[in-house]
C-alpha positions in Angstrom: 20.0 44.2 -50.3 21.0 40.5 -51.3 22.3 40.0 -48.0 18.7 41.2 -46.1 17.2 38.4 -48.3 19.9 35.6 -47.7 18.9 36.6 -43.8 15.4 36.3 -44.3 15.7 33.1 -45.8 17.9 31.7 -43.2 15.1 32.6 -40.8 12.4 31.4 -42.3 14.9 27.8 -42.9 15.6 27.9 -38.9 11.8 28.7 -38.7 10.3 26.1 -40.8 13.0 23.3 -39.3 12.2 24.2 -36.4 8.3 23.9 -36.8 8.7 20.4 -38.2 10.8 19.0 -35.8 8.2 20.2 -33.4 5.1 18.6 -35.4 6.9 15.4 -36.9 7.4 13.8 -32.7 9.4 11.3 -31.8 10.9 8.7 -34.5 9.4 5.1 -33.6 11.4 2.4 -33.7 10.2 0.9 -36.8 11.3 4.0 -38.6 14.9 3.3 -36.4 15.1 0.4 -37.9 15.0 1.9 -41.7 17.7 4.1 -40.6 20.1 1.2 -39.1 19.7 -0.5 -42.4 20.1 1.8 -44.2 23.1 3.2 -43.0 24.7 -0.7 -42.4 24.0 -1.5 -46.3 24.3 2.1 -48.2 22.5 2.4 -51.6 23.7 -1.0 -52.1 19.9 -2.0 -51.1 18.8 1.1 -53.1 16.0 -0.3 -56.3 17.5 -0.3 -59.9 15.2 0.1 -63.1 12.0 -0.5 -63.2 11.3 -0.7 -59.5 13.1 2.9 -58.9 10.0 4.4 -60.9 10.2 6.5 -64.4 13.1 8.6 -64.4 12.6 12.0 -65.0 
């Protein structure tokens, strides 16, 4: 039975990423421009303390 449910799951997974790639459309280029940076500089340019938020 636990394998049925591992299935199932990895449906609905394939299902729901599927659906979202479907609804989210196409990245623009500002949000390209996140991702370049992001990827150049790491977590280096990640916030620290306060700015970060409350931990939890």
């Amino acid at each position: 039975m636990k394998t049925t449910s591992q299935k199932a799951n990895a449906q609905l997974i394939d299902f729901f990423c599927a659906e979202a790639k479907k609804l989210g459309g196409s990245t623009s280029a500002n949000q390209k421009r996140f991702f370049s940076v992001a990827i150049e500089h790491g977590k280096d340019m990640e916030p620290a303390g306060p700015l970060a938020g409350q931990s939890r």
